[in-house]
C-alpha positions in Angstrom: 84.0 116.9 85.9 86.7 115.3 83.0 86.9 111.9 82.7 90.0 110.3 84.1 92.5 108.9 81.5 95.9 107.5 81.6 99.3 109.2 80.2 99.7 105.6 78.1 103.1 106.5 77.4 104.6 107.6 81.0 102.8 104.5 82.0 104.4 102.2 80.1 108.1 103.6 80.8 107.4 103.1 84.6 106.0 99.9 84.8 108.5 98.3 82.0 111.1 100.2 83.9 110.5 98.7 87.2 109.6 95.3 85.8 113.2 95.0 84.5 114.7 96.1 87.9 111.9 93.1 89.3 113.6 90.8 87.5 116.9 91.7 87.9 116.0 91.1 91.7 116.4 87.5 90.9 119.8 87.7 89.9 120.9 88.8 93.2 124.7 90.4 92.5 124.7 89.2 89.3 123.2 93.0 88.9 126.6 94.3 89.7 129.8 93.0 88.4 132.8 94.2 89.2 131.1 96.9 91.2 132.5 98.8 94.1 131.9 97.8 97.8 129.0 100.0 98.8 129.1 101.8 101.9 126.2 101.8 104.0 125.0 103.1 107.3 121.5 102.7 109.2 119.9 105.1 111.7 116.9 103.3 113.5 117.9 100.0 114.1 114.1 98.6 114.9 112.3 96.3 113.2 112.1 97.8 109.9 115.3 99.7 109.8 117.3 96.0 110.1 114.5 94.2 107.7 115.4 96.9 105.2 118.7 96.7 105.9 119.2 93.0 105.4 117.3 93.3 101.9 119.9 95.6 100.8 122.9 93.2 101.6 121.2 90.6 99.9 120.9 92.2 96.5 124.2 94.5 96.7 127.8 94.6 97.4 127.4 96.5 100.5 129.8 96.8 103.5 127.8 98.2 106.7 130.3 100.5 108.5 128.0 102.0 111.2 125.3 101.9 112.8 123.3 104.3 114.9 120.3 104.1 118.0 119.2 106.0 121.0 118.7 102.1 122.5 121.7 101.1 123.3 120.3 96.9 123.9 118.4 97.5 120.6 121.8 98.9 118.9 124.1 96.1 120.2 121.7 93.5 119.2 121.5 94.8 115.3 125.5 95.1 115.3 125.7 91.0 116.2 123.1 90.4 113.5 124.8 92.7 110.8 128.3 90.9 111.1 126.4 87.6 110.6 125.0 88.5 107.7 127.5 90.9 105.7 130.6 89.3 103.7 132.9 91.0 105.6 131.5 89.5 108.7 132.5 92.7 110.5 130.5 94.8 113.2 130.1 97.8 112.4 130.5 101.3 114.4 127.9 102.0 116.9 126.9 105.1 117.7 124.1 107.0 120.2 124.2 110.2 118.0 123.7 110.2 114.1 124.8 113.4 113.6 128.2 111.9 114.7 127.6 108.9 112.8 127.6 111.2 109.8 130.5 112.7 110.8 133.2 110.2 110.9 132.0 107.7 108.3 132.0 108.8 104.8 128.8 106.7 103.7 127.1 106.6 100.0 124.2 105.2 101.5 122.0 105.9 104.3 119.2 104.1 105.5 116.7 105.9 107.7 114.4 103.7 109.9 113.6 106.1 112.9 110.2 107.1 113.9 108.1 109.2 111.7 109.4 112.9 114.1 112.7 111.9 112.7 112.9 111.7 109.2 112.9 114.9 108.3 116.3 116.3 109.5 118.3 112.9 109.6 117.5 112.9 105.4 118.6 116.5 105.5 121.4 116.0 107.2 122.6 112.6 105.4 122.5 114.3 102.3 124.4 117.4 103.3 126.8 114.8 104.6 127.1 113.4 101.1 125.2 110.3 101.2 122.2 109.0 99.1 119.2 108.1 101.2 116.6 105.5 101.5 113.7 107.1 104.1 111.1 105.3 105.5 107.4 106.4 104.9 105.8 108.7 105.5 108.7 110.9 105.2 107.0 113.7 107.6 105.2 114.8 110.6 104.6 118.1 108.9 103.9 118.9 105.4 107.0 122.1 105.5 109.5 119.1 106.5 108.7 117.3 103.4 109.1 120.3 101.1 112.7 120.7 103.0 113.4 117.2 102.2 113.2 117.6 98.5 114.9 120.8 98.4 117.8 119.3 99.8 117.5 116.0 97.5 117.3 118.7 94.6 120.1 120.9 96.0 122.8 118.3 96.4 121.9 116.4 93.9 121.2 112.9 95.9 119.1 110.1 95.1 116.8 109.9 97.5 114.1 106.6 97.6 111.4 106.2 100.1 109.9 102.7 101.6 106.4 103.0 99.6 107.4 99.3 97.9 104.1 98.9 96.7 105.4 100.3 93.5 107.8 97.6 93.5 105.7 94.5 94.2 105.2 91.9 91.9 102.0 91.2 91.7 100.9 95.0 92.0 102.9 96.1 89.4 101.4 93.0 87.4 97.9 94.6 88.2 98.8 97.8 86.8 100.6 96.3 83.6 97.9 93.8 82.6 94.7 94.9 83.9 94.6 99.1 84.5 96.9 99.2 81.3 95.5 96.6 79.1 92.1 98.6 79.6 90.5 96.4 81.2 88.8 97.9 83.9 87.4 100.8 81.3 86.7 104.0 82.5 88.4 104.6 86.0 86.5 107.3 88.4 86.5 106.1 91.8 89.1 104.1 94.2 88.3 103.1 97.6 91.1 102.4 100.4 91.0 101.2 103.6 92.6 99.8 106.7 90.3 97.7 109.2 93.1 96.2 111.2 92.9 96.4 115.1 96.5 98.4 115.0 95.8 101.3 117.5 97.9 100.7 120.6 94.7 100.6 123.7 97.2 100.7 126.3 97.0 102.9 129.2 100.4 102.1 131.4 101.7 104.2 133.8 104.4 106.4 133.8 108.0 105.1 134.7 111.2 105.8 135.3 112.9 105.5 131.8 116.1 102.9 131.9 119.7 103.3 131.5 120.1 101.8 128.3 117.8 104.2 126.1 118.6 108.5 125.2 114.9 109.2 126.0 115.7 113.0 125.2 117.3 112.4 122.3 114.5 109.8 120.9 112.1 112.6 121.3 114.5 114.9 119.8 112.2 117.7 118.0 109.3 115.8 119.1 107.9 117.0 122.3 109.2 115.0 125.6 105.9 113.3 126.9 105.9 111.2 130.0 107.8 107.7 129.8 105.6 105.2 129.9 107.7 102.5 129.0 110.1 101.4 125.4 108.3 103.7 122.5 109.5 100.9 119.8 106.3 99.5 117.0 103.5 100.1 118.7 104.3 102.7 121.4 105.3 106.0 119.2 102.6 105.1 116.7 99.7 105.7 119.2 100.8 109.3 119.6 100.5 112.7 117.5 103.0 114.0 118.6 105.3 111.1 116.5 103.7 110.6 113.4 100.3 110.5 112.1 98.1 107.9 113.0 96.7 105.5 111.3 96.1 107.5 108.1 100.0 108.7 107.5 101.1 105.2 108.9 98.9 102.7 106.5 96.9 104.9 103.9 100.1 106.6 102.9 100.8 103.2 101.3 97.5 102.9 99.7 96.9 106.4 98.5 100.4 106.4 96.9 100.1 103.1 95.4 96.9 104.3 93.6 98.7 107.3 92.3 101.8 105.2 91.1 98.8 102.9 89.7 96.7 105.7 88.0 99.7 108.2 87.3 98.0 110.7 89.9 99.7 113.8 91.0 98.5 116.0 94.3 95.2 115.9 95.0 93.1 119.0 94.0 90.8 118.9 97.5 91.3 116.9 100.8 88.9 116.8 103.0 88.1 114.2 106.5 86.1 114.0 109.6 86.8 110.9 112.2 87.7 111.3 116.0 88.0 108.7 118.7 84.5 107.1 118.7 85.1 103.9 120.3 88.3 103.3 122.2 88.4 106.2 124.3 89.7 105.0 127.5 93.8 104.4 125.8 96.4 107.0 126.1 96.4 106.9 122.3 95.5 110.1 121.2 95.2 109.1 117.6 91.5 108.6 116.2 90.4 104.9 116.1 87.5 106.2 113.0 88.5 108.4 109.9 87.1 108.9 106.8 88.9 111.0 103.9 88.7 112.1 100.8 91.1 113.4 97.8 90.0 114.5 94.8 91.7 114.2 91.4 90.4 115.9 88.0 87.6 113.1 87.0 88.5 111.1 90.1 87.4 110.6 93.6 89.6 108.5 95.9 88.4 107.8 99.5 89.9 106.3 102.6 87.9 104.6 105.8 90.3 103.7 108.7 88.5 101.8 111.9 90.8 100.4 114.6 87.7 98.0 116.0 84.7 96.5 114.3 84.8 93.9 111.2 86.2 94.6 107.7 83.8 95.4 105.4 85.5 92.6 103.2 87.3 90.0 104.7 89.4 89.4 102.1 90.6 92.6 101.6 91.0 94.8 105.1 94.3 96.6 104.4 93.5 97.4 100.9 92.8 99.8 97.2 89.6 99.0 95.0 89.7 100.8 91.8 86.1 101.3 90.0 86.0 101.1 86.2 82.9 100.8 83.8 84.0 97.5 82.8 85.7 96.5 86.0 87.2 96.2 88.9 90.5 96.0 91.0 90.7 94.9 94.3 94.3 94.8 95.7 96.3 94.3 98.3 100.1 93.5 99.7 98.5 89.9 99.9 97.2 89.7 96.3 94.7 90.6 93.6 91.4 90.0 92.0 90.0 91.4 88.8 86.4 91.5 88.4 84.8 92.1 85.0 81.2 93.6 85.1 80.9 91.0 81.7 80.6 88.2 83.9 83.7 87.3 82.0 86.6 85.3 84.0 88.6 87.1 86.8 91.8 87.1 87.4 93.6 86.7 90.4 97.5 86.3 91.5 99.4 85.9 94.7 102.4 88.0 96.4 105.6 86.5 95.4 107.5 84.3 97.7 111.2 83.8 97.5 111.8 81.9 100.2 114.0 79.0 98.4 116.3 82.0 97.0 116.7 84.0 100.4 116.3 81.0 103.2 117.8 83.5 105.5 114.6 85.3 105.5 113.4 82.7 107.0 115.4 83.4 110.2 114.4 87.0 110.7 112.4 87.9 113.8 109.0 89.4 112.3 109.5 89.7 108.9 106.7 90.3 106.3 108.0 87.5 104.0 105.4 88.7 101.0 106.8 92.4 101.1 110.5 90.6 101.0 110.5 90.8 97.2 109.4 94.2 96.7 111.8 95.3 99.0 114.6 94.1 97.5 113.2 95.0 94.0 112.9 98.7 95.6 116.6 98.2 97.0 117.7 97.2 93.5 116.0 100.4 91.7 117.5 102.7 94.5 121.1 101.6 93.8 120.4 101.5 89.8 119.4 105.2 89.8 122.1 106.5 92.3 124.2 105.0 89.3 122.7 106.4 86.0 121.0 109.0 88.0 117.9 108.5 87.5 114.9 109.2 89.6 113.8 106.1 91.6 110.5 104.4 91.6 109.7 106.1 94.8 111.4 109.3 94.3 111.8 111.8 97.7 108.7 114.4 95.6 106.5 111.4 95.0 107.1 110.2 98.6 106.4 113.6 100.0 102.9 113.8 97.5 101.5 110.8 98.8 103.0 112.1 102.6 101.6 115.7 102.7 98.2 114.7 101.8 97.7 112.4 104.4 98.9 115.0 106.8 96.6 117.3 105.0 93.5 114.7 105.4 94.7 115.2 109.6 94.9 118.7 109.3 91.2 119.1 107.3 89.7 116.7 110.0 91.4 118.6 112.6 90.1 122.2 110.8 86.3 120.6 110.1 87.0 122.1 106.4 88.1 121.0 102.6 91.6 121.9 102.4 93.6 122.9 98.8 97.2 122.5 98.9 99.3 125.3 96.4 102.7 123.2 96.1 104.0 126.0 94.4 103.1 128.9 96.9 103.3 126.0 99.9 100.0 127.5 100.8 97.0 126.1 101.5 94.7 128.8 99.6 92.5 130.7 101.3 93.1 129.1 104.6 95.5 131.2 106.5 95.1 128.9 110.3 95.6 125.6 108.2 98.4 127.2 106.6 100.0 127.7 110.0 99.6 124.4 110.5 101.7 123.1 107.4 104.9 123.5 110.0 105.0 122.0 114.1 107.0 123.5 116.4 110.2 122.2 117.3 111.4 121.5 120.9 114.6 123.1 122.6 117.5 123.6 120.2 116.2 121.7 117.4 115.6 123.8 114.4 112.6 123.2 111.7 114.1 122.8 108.1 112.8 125.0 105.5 113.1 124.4 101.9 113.8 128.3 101.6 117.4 128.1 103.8 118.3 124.4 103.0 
């Protein structure tokens, strides 16, 4: 096996590039002078969908003309907050159905903040509408939707970001400036990631009428209808399969791709996983509470342990990425980091940013994760800065699909009880002709699976 090395020179343009668009986050609309009114729309108007909403009218000249949910208390609620906090101090459209969302509103950008079963054909079908799109992670239930979803990026020419802002953090991209790139850590072979939060929704309610106010079919859309069993917003979709993909595409999609953007990785060359529900067996969830997995790189081994119960194995670090050097090493997380020399030298440690004195108004928003605030708007800044010179972003639609499909693929290899190698090329994985199958779901009723061959 090769030892792993760093392109020095691809590194260096990516993290001075993002840097300068960090810094430019501070100078708020300073960034665009003179600059046309940008118009925006947002499907998903949950938690995230407003929280990266709001970021986006704090850095931009933006003017939010619509916006779309199934939940129609959810939807009217967002529409009040929007007006408060754009310039124009306008509500904008509301609408049940995106696809008619798309319709009558000529948008530039669209912000996708749906559940996981969604993303896929609301990208597709903002960017056939003309607009530039800013996805949540992980962009895909299946890996065949994520292959579409570049396609179409490619085909019509959009710029398409995705919400993996570790790449945009300050203190990460600090990590990855002055301590993987100044050498520091040596000789890099192995990365560990985890998540030890108690995150898996344990619920077992029963079913229930569903209420007036939410489009239950059309929440479920491609997704398979399963019983109601009350609102499926945060914590309710993300215990099922059928939505998304556990705990591994929810929180080690963020970890796997920030050690790629960290290490200049590509796909992995092997996946492989084993895990189950061990502990919490008596939930509806169906997703496993204990995985393991494991993606290989050329010279590299990078593995992820997920447990929904139980202690961290470090405290200070449960949502986390370690990276292993010869002389070093790298523990990080959204909260921080802390380099370790083997020397018995100094570490060095820094905080998440804060900007709570420039943005009070975060401040006033229900549930926000004040130290991803910065990166958000730093990834908010880039996305509008590459529609403009177009460039790729930071978090480009391929890169967001790379880190996506292989934690589908780590599901898929558990699932299959064998080492799985994805072909991007031939969209095969080789030799494998039943996990192969599995690269695409099935769709329910009328709606129809994207392809990258017929986009």
């Amino acid at each position: 096996m090769t030892q792993f090395t760093i392109n020095r020179r691809h590194f260096i343009k990516g993290a001075a590039a993002t840097f300068a668009l960090t810094a430019l986050g501070a100078q708020g609309m300073d960034f665009f002078p003179s600059q046309k009114i940008w118009r925006v729309g947002l499907i998903g108007t949950g938690w995230y969908g407003k929280s990266d909403l709001f970021k986006l009218i704090q850095v931009a000249p933006v003017e939010v003309v619509a916006l779309c949910d199934v939940d129609r208390n959810q939807l009217t609620e967002a529409g009040a907050l929007v007006s408060k906090r754009q310039k124009s101090g306008k509500i904008p459209r509301l609408y049940n159905d995106y696809q008619k969302m798309l319709t009558e509103n000529p948008m530039d950008i669209v912000l996708i903040g749906t559940p996981d079963h969604w993303h896929a054909l609301q990208t597709i079908d903002a960017i056939k509408a003309g607009a530039n799109v800013y996805v949540q992670k992980p962009i895909s239930v299946d890996v065949m939707e994520g292959e579409a979803m570049v396609a179409a990026a490619r085909k019509y020419k959009r710029t398409v970001q995705v919400g993996l802002q570790r790449r945009s953090t300050p203190h990460l991209l600090d990590a990855k400036k002055n301590i993987v790139e100044a050498g520091l850590l040596g000789k890099i072979s192995h990365v560990e990631m985890c998540c030890y939060y108690h995150m898996r929704n344990n619920s077992n309610p029963p079913v229930q009428p569903v209420p007036v106010f939410l489009d239950y079919n059309l929440w479920s859309g491609p997704a398979p209808l399963l019983p109601y069993v009350g609102l499926p917003h945060r914590g309710g979709w993300r215990a099922m399969m059928e939505y998304g993909n556990g705990i591994v595409g929810d929180m080690c999609v963020h970890m796997l791709d920030a050690v790629r953007w960290t290490l200049n990785l590509g796909w992995p060359t092997r996946i492989s996983s084993s895990g189950g529900i061990y502990v919490q067996k008596d939930a509806r969830s169906n997703i496993s509470d204990t995985q393991s997995a494991l993606f290989e790189f050329d010279g590299l081994t990078a593995v992820w342990q997920h447990r929904s119960w139980g202690a961290p194995t470090d405290p200070e670090y449960p949502w986390a990425y370690k990276i292993f050097g010869d002389k070093g090493t790298l523990a990080c997380s959204v909260m921080k980091y802390d380099f370790t020399p083997l020397d018995g030298g100094k570490g060095i440690h820094k905080d998440a940013l804060y900007e709570r004195e420039k943005y009070p108004e975060d401040l006033q928003e229900k549930d926000i994760e004040l130290h991803t605030a910065a990166a958000t708007r730093a990834q908010m800044l880039n996305f509008i800065a590459c529609i403009q010179n177009g460039n790729k972003p930071v978090a480009d639609i391929e890169e967001g699909h790379i880190s996506t499909a292989s934690c589908i693929l780590a599901n898929l290899a558990m699932k299959t009880g064998r080492t799985l190698v994805y072909d991007s090329k031939s969209r095969n994985v080789l030799n494998d002709a039943e996990a192969t199958k599995l690269l695409s779901r099935t769709y329910r009723q009328s709606w129809i699976h994207p392809t990258p061959e017929k986009i």
